[in-house]
C-alpha positions in Angstrom: -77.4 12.0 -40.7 -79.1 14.7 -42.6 -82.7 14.9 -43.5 -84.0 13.2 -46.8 -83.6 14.3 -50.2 -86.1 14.2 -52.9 -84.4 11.2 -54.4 -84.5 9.2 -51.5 -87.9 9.6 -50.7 -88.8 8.2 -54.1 -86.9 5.6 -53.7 -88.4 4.7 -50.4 -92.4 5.0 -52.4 -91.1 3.0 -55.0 -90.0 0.2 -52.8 -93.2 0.8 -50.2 -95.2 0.4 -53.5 -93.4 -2.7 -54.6 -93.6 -4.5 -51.4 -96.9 -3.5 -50.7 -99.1 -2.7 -53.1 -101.1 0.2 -54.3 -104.0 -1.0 -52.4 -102.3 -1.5 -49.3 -100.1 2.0 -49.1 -102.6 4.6 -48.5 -103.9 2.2 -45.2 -100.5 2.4 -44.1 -100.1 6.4 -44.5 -103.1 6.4 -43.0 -101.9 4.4 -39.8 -98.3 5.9 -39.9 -99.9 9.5 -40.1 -102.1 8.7 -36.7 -99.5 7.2 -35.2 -97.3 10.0 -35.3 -100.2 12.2 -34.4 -100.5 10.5 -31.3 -96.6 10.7 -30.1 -96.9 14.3 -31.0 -99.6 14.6 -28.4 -98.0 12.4 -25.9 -95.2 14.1 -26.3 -96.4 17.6 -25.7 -98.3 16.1 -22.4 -95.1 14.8 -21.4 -93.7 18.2 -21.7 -96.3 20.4 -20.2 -96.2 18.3 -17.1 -92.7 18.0 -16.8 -92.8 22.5 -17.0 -95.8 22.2 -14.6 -93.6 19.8 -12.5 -90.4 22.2 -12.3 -92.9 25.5 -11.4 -94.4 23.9 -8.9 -90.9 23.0 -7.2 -89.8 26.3 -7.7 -92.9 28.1 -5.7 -92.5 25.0 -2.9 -88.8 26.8 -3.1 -89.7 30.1 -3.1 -92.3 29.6 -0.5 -90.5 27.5 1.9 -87.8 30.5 2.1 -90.7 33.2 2.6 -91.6 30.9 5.7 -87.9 31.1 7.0 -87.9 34.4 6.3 -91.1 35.3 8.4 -90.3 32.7 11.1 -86.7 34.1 11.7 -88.8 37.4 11.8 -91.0 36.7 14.6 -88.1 34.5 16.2 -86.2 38.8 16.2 -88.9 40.1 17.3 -89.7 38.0 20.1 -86.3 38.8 21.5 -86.5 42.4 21.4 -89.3 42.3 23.5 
């Protein structure tokens, strides 16, 4: 399934226009063209927090092995003592 063609996307107006008017058409551009505006945006949000999401697990990663690290540390140099 490829993209459209020139020729179908005037056969698609042509029908639109049939079915519903030339009076009615530019209302429903207009709401087609917000709603898509709208699942762009939700659709970005929904990407930056999943990114923000997977960061944030990888410092909780990063950090809970720095605290290993530093508690094995002092755990070594307790027993040298």
């Amino acid at each position: 399934m490829g993209s459209l063609g020139m020729q179908e996307i005037i056969v698609i107006f042509i029908i639109a226009l049939i079915v519903f008017g030339p009076r009615k058409l530019p209302e429903l551009g207009k709401s087609l063209g917000k709603g898509l505006a709208e699942f762009k945006k939700a659709s970005n949000e929904l990407k930056q927090t999943w990114e923000e999401e997977v960061r944030l697990e990888k410092e909780k990663e990063s950090m809970s092995e720095i605290l290993k690290d530093a508690s094995t540390d002092l755990k070594d140099s307790k027993d040298v003592k």
